[in-house]
N, C-alpha and C positions, 0 to 999 in steps of 0.2 A: 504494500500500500504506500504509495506515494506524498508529500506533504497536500496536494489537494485532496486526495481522499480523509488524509486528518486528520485536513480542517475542517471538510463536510460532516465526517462524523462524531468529530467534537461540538460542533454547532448542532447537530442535531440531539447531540445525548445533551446539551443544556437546555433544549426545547422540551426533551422529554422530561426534564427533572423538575421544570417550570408546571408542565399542567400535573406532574404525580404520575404518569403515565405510558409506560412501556408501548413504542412507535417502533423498536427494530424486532423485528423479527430474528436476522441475522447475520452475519458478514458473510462476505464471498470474497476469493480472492483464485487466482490461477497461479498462485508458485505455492511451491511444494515448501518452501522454508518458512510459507508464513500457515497453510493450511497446518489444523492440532493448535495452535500459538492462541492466543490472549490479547485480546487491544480492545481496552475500555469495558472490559467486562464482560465479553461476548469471544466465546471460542469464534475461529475463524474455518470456515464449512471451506470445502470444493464447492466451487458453479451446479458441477451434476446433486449433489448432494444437499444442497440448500435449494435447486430448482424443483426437487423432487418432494420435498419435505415442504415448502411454500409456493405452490405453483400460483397460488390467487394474490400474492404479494404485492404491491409495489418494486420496481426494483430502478434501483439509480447508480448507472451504469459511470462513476466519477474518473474521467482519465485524461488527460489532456491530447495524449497522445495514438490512441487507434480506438476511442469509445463505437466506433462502427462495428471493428471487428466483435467486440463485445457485447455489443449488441446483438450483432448477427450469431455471436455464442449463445444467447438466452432465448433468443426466438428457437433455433437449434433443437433448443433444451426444453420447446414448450412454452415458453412465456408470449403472451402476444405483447406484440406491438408499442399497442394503449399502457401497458404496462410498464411499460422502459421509461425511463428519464434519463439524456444525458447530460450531464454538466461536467463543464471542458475548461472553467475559467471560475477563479475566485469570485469575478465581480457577478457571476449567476449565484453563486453562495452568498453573495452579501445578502443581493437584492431580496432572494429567498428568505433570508434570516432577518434582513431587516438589518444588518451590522455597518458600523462605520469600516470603509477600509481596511485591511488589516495587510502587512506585508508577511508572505508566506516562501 
């Protein structure tokens, strides 16, 4: 996971801690050294294995750099479409969150 990913999932676990309310279902990631691992409280799943386990999900595909390909991994994997979100840039995390700039 990359410093854009996070940021996005720091920003989101402050959203959830604001209403009381568990918003991640779960991490995804495609390397084998971060899949088994711990970031922010949440084991980090396989793609197949978190697609499988939350197919009705949300899913926010955060990567600056091939968020296509990843996407085209999820759809792959069952996920439609409507389902994906990708954000590719801090300033769609601001706007999202509502945050002053941040440099990352």
């Amino acid at each position: 996971m990359g410093n854009l990913g996070r940021f996005f999932t720091e920003n989101l676990i402050d959203v959830q801690k604001s209403f009381d309310k568990n918003v991640i279902d779960a991490v995804c990631d495609n390397s084998d050294a971060l899949i088994g691992t711990e970031m922010y409280g949440k084991t980090i799943h396989s793609v197949e294995t978190t697609t499988n386990s939350f197919p009705k999900s949300m899913y926010f595909v955060v990567n600056k750099r091939e968020p296509e390909e990843m996407k085209k991994q999820l759809v792959c994997a069952g996920i439609s479409e409507g389902q994906i979100y990708i954000i590719n840039s801090k300033d769609q995390i601001s706007e999202m969150f509502d945050l002053e700039m941040v440099a990352i």
